[in-house]
Each structure stands twice: as C-alpha cells, then as structure tokens.
C-alpha positions as MATLAB code, in Angstrom:
seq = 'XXXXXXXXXXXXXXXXXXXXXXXXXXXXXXXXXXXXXXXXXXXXXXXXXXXXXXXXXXXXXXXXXXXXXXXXXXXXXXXXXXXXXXXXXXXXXXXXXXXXXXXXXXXXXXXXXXXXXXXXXXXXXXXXXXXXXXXXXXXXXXXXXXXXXXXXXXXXXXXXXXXXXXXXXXXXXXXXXXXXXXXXXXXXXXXXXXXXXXXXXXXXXXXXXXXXXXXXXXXXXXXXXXXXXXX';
ca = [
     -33.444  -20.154  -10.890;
     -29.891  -21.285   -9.541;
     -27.117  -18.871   -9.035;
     -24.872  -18.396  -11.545;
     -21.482  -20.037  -11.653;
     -18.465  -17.486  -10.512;
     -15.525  -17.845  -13.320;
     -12.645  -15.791  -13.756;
     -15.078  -12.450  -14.092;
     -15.448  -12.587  -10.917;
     -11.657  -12.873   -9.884;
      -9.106  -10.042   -8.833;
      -5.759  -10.460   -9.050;
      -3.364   -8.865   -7.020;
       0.601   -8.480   -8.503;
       3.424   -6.951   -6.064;
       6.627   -6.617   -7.779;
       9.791   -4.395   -7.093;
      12.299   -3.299   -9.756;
      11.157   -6.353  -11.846;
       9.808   -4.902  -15.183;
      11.337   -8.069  -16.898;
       8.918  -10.878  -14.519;
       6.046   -8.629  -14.339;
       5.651   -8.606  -18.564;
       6.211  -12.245  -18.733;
       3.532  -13.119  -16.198;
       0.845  -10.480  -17.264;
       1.748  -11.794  -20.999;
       0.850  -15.010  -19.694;
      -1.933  -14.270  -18.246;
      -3.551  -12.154  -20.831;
      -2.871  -15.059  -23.383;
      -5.179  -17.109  -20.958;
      -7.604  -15.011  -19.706;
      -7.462  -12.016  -22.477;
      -9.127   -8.819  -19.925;
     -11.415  -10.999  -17.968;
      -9.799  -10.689  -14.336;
      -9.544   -7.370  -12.684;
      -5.389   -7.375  -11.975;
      -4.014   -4.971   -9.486;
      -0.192   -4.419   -9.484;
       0.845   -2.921   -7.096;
       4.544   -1.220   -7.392;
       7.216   -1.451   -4.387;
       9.540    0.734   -6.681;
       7.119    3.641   -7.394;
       9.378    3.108  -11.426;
       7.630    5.196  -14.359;
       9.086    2.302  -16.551;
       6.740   -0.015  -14.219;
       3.696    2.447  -14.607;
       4.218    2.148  -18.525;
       4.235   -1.245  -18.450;
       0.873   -1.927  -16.911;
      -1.050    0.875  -18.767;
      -0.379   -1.371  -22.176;
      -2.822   -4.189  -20.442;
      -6.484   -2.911  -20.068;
      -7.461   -5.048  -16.983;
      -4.474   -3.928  -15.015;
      -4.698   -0.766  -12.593;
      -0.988    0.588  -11.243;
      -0.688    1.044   -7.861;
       2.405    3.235   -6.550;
       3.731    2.048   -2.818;
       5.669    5.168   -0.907;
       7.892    3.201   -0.290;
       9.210   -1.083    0.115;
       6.423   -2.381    2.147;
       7.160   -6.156    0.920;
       4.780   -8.615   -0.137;
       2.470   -7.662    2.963;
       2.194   -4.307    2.376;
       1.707   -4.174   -1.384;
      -1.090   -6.982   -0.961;
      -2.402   -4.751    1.529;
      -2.323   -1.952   -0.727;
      -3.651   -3.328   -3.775;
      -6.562   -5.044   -1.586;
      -7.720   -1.488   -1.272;
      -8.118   -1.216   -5.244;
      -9.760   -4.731   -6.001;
     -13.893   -4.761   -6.424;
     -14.432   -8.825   -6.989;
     -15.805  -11.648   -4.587;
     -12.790  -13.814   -5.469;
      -9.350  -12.857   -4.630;
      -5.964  -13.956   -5.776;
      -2.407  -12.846   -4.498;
       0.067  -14.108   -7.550;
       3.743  -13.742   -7.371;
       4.837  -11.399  -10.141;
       7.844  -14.141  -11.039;
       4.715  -16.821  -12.342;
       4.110  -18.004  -15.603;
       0.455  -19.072  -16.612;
       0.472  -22.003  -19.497;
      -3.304  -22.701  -19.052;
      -6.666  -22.029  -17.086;
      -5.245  -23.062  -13.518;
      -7.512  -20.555  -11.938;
     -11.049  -21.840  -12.677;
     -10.872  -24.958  -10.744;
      -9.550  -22.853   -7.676;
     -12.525  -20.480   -8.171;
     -15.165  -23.800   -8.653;
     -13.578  -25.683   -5.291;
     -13.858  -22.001   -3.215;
     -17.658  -22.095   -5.115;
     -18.421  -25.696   -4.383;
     -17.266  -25.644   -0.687;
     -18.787  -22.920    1.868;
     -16.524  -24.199    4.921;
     -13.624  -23.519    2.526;
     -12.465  -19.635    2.675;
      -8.590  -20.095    0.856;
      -6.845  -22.398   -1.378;
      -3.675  -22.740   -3.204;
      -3.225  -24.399   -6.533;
       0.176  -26.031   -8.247;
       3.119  -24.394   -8.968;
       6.203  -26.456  -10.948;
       9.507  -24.630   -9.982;
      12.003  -24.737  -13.280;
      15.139  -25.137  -11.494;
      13.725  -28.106   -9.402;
      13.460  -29.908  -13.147;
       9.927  -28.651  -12.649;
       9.549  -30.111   -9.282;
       7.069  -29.110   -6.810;
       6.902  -26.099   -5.302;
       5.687  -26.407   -1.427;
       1.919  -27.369   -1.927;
       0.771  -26.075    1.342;
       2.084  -25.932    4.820;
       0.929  -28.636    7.891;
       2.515  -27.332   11.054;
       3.987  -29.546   13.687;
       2.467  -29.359   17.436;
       5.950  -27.540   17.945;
       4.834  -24.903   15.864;
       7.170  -25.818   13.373;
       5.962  -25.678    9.384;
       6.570  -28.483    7.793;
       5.859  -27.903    3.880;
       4.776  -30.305    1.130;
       6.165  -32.327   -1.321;
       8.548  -29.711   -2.547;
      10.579  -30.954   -5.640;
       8.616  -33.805   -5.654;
       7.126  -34.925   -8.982;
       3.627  -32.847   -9.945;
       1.981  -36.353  -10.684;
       2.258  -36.619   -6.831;
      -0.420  -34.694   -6.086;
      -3.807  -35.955   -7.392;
      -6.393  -34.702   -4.900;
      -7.210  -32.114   -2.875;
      -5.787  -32.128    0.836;
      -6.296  -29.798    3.747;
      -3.908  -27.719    5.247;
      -2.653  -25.487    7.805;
      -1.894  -22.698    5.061;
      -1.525  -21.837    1.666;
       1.610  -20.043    0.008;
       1.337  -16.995   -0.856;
       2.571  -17.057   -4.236;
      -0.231  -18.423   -5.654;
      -3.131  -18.343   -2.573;
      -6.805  -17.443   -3.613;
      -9.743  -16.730   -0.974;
     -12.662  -15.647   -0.437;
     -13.942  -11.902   -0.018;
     -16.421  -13.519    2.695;
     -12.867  -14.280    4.714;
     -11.909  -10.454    5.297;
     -15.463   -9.480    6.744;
     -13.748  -12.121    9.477;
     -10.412  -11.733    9.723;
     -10.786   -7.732    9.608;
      -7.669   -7.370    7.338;
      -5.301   -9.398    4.956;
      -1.730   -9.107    6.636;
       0.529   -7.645    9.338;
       2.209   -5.159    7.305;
       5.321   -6.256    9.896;
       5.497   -9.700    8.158;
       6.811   -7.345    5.446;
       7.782  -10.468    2.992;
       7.291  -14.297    4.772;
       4.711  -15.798    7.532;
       2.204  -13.543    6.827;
       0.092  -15.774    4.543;
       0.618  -18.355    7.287;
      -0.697  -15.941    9.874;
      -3.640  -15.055    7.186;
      -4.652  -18.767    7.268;
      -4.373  -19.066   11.131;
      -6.443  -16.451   11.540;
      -8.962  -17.342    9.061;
      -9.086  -21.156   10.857;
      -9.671  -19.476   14.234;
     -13.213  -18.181   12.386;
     -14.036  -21.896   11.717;
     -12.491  -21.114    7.447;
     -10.812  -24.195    6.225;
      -7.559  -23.538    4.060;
      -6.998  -26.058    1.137;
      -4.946  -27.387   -1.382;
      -6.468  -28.230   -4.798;
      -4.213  -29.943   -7.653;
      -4.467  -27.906  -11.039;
      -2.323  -27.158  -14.029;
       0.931  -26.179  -12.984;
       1.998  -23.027  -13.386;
       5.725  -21.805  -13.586;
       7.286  -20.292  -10.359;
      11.300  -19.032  -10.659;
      11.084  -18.468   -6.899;
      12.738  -15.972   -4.764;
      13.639  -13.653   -7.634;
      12.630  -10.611   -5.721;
      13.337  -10.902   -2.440;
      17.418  -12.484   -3.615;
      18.259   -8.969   -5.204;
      17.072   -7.498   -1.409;
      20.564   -7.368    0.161;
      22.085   -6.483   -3.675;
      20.569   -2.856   -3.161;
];
C-alpha cells in the first residue's frame, strides 16, 4: 500500500512577531478561516507581552512561546523550531494574510520532489497595487542577490523556477533538511540574510531550493522591523 499523502496535518507553522498584537490576529484569523486547527502554529513572542500570550491562547493550534529578550526573526525561528513536532515546516511572517489554501501545493511539490528540501510560494504586496513580492533570490557570481520580479504582475509567474534562496517570509522546508544543515539560522543574522544563508547551506548538502507559483497571499512588508529604530 502507497504512503499516504502529507497535507496541512502534517505542517508546523512558525509565527515571530514583536509588539504586533494587531498583525498577529489578522494573520492567525486568516489562517484559522483556511485551515480551522489543522497545522500545529508556533508563535513565538520577541516582546515577552501578556496581551500577546492572551491572544494566542484563544486559537487551539497555537502554542506561545516567550523570547528573553529581541532575538529578531533568527532567533525567534530558532526558538520556536524547538517547540514544532511535524515533518513539514513553515516560517510565516506574522504581517501575512491567507485568502485561500496556498500551503498545500507547497507541501505536494516538497512531497513530489526528494532533491527539493525548501520552497517559497507567492506573496502579493498591497502597496505595490498587489505587485509581487521578491519570488526568490538568484545571486550574481559577485555575490550579489539579485531578487525576482518584485512588483511585477502575479500572472508573471506561472511555473515553478529554481533558485538560489527562498524569502523568509513565507519559506517552507523539509524536516529531512535540519538532520543536514545541523540548525536553522545564525542567531547573528538577527533579522535579514539568514534565510539566504539557510538555503546556501542546505545547497552545499546537494538540497535544491525552489520557487512554486500558488495563491497569493497578502504581505504589508517590513511592518516590524520599520518600528525598530521608533523604540
């Protein structure tokens, strides 16, 4: 008898957020309407606020996570990494809206494809006029990233590409990638590069990093890390 097909059951989700009570409801709203309790979401709380703590305890597929202190998107992955129990793994920006299942066809291309350790789906960005949000990253023999079709139309992209790496907004991989890259991030990467670094390192163990066209979701962009030098 053939395995059975991995869905959303078999997905952990992984939410860092910091004095953003407002984003976090709207996303976990959004994804509840979609998904009602069937992934396992971790968020994972770079403000250590009660009001935060409440928040999550009115979903019953979301565990709080306390950070001791600001340890950026790297850290608070890294943290809530430590809480998540599924073979599928994604790390969601908590400023995302979800209008529809764009996580199954990530989960079926990661399924379908063994060489294939992390992909990245498609995010519209509202204040682009629902442009494009970068749909992966190719880097340059400089070393310089050059990213994708940003603001561009989402009819742009059709089909699935390789790339160098996936953003991290929106990036799902495999469990099977950890046992060989060791760990998820450099907590020094604190907020940017360190999903870049992920999907170097994950290449350098012969994983291939992809993106694969689904139903947009929303991404406001930058709505965390803007209020950084406001505190």
């Amino acid at each position: 008898m053939s395995e059975s097909k991995p869905t959303v059951n078999n997905l952990s989700i992984i939410i860092v957020t910091w004095n953003g009570d407002e984003l976090l409801k709207n996303c976990l709203d959004s994804l509840h309407a979609t998904y009602g309790d069937a992934p396992e979401i971790v968020v994972v709380d770079n403000a250590n606020q009660a009001s935060c703590a409440e928040l999550t305890h009115g979903y019953t597929n979301v565990k709080y996570v306390a950070a001791y202190e600001n340890v950026g998107f790297a850290g608070g992955n890294n943290l809530g990494l430590r809480e998540v129990t599924r073979d599928y793994i994604l790390l969601l920006n908590n400023d995302t809206v979800i209008h529809t299942d764009s996580f199954t066809p990530l989960i079926d291309f990661l399924a379908e494809h063994n060489n294939v350790g992390i992909v990245q789906g498609t995010m519209n960005i509202p204040a682009l006029n629902n442009g494009l949000d970068d749909c992966g990253v190719l880097m340059t023999p400089f070393g310089i990233q050059r990213h994708l079709h940003r603001g561009e139309p989402t009819a742009t992209t059709k089909l699935p590409r390789r790339v160098f790496a996936a953003k991290g907004a929106m990036l799902m991989f495999k469990r099977a990638v950890l046992t060989d890259t060791g760990f998820l991030f450099y907590d020094h990467f604190k907020s940017y590069y360190e999903e870049t670094d992920f999907c170097h390192r994950a290449k350098q163990m012969k994983w291939e990093t992809w993106f694969v066209p689904t139903p947009p979701i929303d991404h406001l962009c930058g709505q965390t890390s803007s209020r950084f030098d406001n505190t």
